[in-house]
N, CA, C and O atoms as CSV, one atom per row, in Angstrom:
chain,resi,resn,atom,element,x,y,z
A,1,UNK,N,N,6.544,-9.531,-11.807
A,1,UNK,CA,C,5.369,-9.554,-10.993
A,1,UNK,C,C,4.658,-8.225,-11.194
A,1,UNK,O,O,5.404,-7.246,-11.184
A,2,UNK,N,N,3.390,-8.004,-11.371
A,2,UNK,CA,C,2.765,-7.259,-11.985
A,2,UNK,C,C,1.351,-6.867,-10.895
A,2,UNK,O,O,0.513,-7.768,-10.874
A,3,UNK,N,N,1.145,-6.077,-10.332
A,3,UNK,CA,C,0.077,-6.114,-9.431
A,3,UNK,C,C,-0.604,-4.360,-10.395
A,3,UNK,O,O,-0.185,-3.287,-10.829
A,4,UNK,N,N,-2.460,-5.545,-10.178
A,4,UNK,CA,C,-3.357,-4.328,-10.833
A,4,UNK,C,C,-4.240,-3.789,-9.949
A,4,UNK,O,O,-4.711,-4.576,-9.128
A,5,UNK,N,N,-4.656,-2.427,-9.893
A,5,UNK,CA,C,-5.464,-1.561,-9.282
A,5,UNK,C,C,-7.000,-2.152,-9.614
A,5,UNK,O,O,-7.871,-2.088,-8.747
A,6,UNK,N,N,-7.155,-2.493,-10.392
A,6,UNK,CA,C,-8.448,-2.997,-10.977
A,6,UNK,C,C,-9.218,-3.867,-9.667
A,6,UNK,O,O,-10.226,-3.697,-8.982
A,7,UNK,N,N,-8.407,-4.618,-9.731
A,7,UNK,CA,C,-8.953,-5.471,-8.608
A,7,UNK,C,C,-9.279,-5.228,-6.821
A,7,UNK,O,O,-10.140,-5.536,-5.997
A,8,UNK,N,N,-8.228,-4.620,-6.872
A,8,UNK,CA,C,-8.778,-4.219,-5.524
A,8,UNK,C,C,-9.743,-3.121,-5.126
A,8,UNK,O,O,-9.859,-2.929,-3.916
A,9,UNK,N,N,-10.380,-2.449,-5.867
A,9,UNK,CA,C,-10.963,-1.088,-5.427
A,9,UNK,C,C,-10.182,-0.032,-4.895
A,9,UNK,O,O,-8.968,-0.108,-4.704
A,10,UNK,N,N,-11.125,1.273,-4.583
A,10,UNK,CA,C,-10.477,2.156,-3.834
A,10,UNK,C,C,-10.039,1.445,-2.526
A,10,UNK,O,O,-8.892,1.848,-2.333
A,11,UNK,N,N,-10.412,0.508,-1.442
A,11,UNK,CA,C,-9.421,0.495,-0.336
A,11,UNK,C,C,-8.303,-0.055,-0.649
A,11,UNK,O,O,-7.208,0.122,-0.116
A,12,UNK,N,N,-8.583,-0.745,-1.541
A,12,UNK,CA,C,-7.121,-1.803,-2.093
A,12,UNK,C,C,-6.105,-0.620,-2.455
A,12,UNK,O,O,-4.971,-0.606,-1.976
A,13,UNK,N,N,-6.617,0.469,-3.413
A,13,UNK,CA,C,-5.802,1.039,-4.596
A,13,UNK,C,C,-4.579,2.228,-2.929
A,13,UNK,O,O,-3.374,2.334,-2.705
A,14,UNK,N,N,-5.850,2.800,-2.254
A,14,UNK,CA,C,-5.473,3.476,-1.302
A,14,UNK,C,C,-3.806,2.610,-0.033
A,14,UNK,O,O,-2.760,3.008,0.480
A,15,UNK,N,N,-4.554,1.413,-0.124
A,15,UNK,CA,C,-3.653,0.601,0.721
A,15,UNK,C,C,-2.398,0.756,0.339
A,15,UNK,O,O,-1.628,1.054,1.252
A,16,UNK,N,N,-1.889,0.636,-0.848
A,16,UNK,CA,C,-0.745,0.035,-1.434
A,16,UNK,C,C,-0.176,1.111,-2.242
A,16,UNK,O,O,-0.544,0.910,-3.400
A,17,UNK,N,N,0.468,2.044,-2.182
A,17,UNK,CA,C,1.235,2.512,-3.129
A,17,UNK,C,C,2.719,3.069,-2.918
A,17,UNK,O,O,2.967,3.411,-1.762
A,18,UNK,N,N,4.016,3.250,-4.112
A,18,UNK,CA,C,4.821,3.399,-3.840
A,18,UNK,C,C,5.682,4.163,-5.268
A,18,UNK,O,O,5.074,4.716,-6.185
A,19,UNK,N,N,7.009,4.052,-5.198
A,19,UNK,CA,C,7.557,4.303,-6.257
A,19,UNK,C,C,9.132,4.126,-5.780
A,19,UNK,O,O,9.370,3.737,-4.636
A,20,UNK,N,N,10.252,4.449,-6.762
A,20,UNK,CA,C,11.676,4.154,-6.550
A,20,UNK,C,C,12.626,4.816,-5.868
A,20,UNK,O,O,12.563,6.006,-5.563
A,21,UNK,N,N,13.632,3.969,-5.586
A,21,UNK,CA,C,14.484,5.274,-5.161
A,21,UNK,C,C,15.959,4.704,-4.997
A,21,UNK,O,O,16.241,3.614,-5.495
A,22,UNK,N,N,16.539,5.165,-4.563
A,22,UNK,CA,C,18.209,5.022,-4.677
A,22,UNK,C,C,18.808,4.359,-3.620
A,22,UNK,O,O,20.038,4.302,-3.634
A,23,UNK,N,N,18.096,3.756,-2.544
A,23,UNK,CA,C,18.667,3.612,-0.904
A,23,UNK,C,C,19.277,2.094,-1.294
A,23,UNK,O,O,19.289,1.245,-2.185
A,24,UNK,N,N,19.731,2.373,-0.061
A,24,UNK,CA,C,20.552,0.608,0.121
A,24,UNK,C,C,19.432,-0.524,0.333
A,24,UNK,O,O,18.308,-0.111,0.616
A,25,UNK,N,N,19.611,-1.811,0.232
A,25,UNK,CA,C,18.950,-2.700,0.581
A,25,UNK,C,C,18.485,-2.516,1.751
A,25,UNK,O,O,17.380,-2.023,1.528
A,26,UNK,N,N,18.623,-2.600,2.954
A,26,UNK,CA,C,18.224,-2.599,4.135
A,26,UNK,C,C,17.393,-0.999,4.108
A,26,UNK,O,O,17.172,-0.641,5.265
A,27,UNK,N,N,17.080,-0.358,3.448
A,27,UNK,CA,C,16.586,1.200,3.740
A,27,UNK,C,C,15.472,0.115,2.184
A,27,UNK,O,O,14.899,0.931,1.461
A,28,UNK,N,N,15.284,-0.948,1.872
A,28,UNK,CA,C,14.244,-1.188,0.924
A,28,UNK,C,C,13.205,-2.191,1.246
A,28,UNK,O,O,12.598,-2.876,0.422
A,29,UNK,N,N,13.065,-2.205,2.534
A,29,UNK,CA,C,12.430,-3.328,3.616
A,29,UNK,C,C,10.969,-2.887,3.530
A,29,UNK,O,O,9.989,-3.620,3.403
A,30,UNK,N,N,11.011,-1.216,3.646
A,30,UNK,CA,C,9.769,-1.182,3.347
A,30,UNK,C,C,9.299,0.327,2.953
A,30,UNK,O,O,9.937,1.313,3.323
A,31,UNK,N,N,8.114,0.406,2.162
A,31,UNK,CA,C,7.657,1.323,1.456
A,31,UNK,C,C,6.565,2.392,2.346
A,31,UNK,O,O,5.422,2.058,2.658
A,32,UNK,N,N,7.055,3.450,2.601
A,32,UNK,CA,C,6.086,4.510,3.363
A,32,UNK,C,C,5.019,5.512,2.300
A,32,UNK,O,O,5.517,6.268,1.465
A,33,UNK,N,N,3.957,5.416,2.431
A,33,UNK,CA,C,3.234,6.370,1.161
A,33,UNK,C,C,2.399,7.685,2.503
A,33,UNK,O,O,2.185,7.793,3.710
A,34,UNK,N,N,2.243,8.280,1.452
A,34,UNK,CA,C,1.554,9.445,2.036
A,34,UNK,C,C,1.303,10.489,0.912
A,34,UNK,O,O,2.184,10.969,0.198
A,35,UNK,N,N,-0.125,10.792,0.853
A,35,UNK,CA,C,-0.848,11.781,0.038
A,35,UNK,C,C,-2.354,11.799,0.239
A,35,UNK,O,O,-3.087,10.833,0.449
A,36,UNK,N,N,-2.738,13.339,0.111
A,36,UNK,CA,C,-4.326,13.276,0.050
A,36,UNK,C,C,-4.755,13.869,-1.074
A,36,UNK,O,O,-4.365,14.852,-1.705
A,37,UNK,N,N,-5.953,12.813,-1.265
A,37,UNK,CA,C,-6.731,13.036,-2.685
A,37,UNK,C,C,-7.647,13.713,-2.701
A,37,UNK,O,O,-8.142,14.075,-1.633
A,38,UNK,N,N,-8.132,14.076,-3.809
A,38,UNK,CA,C,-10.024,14.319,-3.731
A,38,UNK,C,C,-10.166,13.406,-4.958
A,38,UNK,O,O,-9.578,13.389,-6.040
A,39,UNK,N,N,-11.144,12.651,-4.427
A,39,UNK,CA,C,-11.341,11.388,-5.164
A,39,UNK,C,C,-13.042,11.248,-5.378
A,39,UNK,O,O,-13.528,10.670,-4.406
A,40,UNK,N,N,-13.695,11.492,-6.033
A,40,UNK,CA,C,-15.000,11.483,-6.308
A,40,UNK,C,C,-15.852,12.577,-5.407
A,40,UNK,O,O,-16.946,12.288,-4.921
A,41,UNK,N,N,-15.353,13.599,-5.275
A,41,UNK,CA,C,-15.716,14.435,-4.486
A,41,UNK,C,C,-15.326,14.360,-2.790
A,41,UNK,O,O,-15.631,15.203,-1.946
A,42,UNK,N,N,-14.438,12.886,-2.545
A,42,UNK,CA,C,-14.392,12.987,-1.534
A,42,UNK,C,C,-13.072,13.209,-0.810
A,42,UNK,O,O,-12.329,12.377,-1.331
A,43,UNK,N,N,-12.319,13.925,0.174
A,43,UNK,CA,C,-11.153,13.805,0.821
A,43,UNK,C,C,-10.734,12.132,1.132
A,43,UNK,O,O,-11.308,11.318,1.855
A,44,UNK,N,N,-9.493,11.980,0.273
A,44,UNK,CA,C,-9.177,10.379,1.008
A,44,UNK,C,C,-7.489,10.935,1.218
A,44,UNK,O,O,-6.858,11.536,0.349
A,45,UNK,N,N,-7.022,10.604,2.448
A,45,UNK,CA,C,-5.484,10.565,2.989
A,45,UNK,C,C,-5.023,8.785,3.039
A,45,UNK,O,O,-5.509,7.737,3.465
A,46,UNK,N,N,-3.886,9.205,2.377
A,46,UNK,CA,C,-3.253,7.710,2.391
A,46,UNK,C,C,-1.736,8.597,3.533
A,46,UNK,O,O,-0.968,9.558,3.574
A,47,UNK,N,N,-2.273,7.047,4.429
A,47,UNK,CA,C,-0.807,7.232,4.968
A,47,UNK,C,C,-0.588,5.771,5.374
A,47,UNK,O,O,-1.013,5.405,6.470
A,48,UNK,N,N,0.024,4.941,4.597
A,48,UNK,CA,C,0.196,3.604,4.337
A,48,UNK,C,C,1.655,3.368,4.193
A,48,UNK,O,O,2.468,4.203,3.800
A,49,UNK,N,N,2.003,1.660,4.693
A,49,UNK,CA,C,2.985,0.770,4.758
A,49,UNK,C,C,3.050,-0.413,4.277
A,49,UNK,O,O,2.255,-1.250,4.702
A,50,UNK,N,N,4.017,-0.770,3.271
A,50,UNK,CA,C,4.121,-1.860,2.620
A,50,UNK,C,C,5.566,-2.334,3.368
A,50,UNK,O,O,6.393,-1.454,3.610
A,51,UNK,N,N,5.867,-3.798,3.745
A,51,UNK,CA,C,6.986,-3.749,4.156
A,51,UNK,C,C,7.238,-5.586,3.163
A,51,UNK,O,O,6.331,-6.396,2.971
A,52,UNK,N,N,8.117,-5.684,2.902
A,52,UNK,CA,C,8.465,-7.118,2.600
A,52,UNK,C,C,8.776,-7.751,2.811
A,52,UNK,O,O,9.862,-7.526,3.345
A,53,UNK,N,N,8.460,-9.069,2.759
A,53,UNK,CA,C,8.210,-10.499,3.007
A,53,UNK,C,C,9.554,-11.213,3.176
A,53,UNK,O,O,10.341,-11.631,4.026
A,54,UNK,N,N,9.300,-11.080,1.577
A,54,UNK,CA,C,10.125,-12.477,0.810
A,54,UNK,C,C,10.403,-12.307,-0.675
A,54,UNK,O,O,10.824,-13.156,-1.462
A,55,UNK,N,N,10.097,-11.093,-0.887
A,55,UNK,CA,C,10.394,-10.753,-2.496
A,55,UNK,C,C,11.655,-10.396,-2.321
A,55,UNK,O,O,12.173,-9.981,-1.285
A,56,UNK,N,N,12.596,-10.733,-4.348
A,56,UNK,CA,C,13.497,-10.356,-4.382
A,56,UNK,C,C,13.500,-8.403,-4.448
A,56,UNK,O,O,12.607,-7.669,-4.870
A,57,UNK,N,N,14.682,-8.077,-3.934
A,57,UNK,CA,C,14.630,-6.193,-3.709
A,57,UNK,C,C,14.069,-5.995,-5.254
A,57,UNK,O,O,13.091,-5.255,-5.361
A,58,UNK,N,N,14.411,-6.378,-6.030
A,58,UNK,CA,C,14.146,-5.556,-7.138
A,58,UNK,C,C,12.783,-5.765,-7.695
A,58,UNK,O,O,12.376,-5.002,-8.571
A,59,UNK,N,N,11.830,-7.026,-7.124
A,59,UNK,CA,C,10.766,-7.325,-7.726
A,59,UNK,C,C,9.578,-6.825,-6.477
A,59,UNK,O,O,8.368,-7.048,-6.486
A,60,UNK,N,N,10.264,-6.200,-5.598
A,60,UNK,CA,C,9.502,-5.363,-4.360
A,60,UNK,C,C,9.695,-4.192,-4.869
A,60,UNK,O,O,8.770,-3.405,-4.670
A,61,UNK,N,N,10.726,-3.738,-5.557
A,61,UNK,CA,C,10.540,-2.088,-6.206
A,61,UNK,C,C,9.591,-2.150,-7.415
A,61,UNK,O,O,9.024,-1.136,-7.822
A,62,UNK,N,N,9.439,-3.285,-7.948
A,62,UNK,CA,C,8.704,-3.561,-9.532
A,62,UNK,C,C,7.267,-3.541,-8.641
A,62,UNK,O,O,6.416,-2.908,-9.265
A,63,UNK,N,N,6.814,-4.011,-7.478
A,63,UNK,CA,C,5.620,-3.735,-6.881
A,63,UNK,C,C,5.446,-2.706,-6.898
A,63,UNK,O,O,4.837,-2.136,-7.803
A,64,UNK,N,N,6.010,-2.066,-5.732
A,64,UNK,CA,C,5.899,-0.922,-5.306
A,64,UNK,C,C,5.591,0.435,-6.346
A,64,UNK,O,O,4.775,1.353,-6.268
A,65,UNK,N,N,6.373,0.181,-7.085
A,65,UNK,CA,C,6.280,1.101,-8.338
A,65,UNK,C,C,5.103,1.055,-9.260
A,65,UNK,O,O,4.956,1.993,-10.044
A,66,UNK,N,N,4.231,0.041,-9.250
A,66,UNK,CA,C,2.946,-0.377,-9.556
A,66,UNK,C,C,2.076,-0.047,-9.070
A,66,UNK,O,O,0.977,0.201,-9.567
A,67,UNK,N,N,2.608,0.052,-7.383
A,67,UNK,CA,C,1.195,0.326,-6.761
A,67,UNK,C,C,1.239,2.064,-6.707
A,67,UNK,O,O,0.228,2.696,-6.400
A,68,UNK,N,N,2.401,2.668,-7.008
A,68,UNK,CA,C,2.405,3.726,-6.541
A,68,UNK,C,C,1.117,4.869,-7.354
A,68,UNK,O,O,0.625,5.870,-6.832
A,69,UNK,N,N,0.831,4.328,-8.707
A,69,UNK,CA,C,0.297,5.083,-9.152
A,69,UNK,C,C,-1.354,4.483,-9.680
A,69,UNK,O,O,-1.385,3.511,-10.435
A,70,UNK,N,N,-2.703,5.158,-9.208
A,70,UNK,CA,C,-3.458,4.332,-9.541
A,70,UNK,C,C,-4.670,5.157,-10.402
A,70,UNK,O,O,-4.979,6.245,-9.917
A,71,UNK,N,N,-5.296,4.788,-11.483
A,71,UNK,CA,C,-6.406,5.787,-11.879
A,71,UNK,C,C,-7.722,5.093,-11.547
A,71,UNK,O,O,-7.994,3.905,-11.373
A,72,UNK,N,N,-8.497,6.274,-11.511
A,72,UNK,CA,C,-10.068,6.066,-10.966
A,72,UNK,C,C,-11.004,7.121,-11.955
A,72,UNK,O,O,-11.183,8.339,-11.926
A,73,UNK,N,N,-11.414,6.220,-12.683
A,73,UNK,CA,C,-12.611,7.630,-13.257
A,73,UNK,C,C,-11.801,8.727,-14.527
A,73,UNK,O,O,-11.989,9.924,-14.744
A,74,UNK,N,N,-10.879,7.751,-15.189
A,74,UNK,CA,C,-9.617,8.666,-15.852
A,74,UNK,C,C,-8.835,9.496,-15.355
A,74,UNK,O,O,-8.228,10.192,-16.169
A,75,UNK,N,N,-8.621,9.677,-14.189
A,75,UNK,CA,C,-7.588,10.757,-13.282
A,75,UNK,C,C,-6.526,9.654,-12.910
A,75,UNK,O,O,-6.860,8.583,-12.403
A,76,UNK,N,N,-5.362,9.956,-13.168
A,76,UNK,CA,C,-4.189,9.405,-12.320
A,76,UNK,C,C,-3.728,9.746,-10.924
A,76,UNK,O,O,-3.206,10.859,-10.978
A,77,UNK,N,N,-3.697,9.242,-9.643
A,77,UNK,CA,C,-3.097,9.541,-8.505
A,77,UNK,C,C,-1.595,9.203,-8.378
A,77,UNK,O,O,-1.173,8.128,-8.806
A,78,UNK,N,N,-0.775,10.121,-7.788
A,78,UNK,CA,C,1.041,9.317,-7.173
A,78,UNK,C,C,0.488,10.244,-5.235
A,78,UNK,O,O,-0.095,11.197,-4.720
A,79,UNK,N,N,1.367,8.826,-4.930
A,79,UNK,CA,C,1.295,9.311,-3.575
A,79,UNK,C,C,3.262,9.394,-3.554
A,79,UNK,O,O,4.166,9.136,-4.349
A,80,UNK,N,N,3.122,9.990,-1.920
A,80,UNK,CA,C,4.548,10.421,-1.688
A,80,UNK,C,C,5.094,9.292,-1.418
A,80,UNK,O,O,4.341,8.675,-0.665
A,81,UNK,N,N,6.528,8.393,-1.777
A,81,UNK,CA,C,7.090,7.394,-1.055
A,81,UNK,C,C,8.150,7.515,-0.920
A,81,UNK,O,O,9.013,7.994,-1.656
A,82,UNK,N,N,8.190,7.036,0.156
A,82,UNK,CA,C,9.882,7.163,1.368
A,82,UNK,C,C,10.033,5.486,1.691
A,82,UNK,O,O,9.184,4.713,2.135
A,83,UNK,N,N,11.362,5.252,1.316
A,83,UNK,CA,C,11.808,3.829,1.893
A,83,UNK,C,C,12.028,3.815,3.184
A,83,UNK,O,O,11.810,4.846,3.819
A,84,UNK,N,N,12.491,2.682,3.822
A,84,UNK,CA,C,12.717,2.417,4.950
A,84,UNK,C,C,13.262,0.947,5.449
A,84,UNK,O,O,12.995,-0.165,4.993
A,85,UNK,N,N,13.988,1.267,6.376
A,85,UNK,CA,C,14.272,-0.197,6.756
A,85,UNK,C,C,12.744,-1.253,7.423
A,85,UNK,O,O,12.488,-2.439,7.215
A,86,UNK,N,N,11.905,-0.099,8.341
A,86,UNK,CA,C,10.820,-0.842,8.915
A,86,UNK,C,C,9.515,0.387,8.500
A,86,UNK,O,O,9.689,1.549,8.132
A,87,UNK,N,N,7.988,-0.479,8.750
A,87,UNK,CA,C,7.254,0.368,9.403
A,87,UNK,C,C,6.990,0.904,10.070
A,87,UNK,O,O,7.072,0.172,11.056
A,88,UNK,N,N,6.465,2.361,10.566
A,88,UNK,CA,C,6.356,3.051,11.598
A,88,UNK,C,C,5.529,2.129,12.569
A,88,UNK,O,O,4.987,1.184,11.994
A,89,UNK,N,N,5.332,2.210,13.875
A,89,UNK,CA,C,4.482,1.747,15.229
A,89,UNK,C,C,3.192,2.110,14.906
A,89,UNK,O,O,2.826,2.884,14.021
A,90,UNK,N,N,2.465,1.421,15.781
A,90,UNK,CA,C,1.133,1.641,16.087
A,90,UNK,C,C,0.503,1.879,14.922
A,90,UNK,O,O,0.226,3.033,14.595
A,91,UNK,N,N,0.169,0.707,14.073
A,91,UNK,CA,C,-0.756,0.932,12.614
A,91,UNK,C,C,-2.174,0.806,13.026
A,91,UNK,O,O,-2.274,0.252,14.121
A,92,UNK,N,N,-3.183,1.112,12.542
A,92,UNK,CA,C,-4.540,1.130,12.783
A,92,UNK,C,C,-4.893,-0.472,12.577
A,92,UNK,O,O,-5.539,-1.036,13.459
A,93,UNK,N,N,-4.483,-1.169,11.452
A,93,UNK,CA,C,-4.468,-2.402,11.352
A,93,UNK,C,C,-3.749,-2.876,10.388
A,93,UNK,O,O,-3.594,-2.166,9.394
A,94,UNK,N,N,-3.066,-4.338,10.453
A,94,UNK,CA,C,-2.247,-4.708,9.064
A,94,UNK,C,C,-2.307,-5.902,8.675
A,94,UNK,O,O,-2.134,-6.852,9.438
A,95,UNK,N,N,-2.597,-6.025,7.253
A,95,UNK,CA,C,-2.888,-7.195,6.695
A,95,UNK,C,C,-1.726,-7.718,6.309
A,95,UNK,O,O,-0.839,-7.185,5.641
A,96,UNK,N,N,-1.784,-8.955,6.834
A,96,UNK,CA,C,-0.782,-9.655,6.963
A,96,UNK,C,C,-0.592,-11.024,5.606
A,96,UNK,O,O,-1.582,-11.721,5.386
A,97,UNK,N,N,0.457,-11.231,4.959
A,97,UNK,CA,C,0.929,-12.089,4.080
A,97,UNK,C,C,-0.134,-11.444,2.584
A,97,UNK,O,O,-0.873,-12.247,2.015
A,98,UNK,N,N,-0.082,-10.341,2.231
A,98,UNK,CA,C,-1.046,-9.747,1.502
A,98,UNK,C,C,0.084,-10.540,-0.078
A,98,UNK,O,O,1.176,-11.108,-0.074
A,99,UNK,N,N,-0.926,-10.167,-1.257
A,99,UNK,CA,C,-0.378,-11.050,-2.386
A,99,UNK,C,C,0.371,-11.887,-2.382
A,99,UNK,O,O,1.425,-11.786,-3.010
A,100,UNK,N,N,-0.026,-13.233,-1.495
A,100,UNK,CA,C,0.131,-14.522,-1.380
A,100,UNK,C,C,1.267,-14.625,-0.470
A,100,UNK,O,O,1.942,-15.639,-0.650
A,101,UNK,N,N,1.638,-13.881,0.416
A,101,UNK,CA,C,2.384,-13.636,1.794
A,101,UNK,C,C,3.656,-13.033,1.298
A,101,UNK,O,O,4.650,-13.220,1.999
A,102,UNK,N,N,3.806,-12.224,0.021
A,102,UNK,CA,C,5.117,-11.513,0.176
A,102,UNK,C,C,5.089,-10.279,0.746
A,102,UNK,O,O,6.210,-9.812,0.947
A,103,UNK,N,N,4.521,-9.861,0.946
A,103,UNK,CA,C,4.027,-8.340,1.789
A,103,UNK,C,C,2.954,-8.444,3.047
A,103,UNK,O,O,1.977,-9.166,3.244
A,104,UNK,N,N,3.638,-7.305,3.865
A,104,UNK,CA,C,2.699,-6.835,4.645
A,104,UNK,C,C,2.436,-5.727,4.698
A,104,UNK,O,O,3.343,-4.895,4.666
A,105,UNK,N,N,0.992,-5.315,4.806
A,105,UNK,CA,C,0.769,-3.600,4.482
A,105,UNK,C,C,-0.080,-3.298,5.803
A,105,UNK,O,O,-1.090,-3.852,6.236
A,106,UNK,N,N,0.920,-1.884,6.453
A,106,UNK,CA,C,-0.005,-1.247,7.675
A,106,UNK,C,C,-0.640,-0.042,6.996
A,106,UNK,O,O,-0.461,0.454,5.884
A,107,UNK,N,N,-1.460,0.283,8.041
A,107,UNK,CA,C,-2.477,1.726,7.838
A,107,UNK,C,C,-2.663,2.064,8.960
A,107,UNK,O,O,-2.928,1.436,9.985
A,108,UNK,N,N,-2.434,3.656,8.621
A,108,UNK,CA,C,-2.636,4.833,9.502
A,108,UNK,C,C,-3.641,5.857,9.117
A,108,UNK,O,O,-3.778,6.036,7.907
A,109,UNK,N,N,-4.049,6.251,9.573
A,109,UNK,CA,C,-4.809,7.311,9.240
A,109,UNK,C,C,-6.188,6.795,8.516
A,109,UNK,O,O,-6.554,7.355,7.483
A,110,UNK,N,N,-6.735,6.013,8.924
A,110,UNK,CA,C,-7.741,5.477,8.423
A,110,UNK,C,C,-9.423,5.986,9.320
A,110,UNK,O,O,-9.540,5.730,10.518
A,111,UNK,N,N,-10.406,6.587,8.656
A,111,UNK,CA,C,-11.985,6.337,9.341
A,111,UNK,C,C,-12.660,5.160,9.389
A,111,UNK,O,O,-12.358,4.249,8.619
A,112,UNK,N,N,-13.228,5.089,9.909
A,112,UNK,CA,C,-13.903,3.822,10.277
A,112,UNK,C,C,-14.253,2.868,9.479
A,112,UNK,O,O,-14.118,1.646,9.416
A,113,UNK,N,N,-14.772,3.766,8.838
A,113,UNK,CA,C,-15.505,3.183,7.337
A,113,UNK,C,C,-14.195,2.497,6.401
A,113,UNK,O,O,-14.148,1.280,6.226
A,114,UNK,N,N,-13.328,3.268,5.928
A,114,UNK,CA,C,-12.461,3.165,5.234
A,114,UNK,C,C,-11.503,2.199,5.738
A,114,UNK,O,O,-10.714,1.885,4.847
A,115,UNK,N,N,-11.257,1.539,6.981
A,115,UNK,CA,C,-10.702,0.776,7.749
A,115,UNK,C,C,-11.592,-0.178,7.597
A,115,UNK,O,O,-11.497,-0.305,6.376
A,116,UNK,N,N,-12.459,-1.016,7.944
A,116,UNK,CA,C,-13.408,-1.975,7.592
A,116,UNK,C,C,-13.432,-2.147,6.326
A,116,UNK,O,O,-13.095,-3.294,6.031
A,117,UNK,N,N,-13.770,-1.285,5.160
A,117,UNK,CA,C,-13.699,-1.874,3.604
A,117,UNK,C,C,-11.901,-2.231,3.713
A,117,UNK,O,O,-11.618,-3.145,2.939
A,118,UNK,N,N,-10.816,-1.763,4.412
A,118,UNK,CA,C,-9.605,-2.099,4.052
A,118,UNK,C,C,-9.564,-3.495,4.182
A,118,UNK,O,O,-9.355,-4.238,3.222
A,119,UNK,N,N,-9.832,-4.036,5.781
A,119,UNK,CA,C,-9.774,-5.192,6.108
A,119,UNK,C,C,-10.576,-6.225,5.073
A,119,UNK,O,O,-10.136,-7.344,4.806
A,120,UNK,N,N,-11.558,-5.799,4.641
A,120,UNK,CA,C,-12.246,-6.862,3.482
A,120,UNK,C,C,-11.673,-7.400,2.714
A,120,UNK,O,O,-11.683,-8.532,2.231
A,121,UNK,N,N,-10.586,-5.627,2.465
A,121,UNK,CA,C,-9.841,-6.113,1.108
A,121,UNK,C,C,-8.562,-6.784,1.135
A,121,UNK,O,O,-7.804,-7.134,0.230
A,122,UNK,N,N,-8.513,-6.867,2.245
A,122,UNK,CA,C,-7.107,-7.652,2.680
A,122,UNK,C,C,-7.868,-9.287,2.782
A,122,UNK,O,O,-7.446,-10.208,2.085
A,123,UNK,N,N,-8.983,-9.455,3.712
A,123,UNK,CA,C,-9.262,-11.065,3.538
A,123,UNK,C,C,-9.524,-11.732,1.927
A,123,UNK,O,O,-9.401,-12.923,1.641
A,124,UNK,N,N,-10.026,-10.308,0.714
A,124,UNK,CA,C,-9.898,-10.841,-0.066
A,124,UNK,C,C,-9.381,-11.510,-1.401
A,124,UNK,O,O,-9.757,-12.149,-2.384
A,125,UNK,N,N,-8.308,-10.964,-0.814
A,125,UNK,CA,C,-6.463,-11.379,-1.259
A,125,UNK,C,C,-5.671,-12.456,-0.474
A,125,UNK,O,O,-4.552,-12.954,-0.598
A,126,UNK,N,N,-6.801,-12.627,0.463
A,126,UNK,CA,C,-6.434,-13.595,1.498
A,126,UNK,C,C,-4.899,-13.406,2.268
A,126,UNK,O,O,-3.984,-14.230,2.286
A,127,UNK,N,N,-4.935,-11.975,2.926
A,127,UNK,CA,C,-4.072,-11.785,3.651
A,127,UNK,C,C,-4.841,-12.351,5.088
A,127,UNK,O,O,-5.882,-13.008,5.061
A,128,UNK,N,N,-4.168,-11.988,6.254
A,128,UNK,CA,C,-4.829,-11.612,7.632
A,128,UNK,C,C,-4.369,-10.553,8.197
A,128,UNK,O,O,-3.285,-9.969,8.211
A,129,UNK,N,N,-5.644,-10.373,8.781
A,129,UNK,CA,C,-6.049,-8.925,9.267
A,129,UNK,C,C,-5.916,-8.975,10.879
A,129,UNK,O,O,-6.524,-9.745,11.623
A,130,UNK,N,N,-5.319,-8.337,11.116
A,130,UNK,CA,C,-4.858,-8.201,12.628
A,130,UNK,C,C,-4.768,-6.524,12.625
A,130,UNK,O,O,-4.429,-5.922,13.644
């Protein structure tokens, strides 16, 4: 399973990222990112949650590890990722059944703006947005 940056834009690319790590199954439930960019002149903070569905562990690390790294404009971004058994509380909003309901991804730290293009980009992957 192969997921591309292309498609989603910057809220998409921002939403979703991750990379590997050594923990037990239950510490691989879900993916914590965190990093800030300067991205076209502008400050963007990712502090995002991927948690899983229904994928097998190893084809949720083959995500994750996809999303972790994304380029824009020929620059490569990695954000920080920490596993976990769950997502942290109180997300700003989370799209729910995201790439055809094996994931769910929360967000924190989101502006207004950047929260509204998220949610778009979640209906247009046809997650739901709650």
């Amino acid at each position: 399973m192969k997921f591309s940056s292309k498609c989603m834009g910057l809220s998409g690319v921002v939403l979703v990222m991750a990379s590997t790590g050594g923990l037990a199954y239950a510490q691989d439930k879900a993916c914590i990112l965190d990093g800030t960019f300067q991205i076209a002149g502008q400050r963007v903070v990712i502090s995002d949650c991927v948690e899983n569905r229904s994928m097998p562990k190893e084809h949720f690390r083959e995500a994750c590890k996809g999303m972790s790294e994304f380029t824009l404009a020929g620059e490569t971004y990695k954000a920080k990722v920490t596993y976990s058994a769950s997502c942290p509380p109180a997300p700003q909003g989370t799209c729910e059944g995201l790439f055809g309901g094996a994931m769910n991804a929360s967000y924190y730290k989101r502006d207004p703006k950047t929260l509204e293009d998220t949610r778009k980009s979640c209906l247009m992957q046809q997650g739901k947005w709650r």
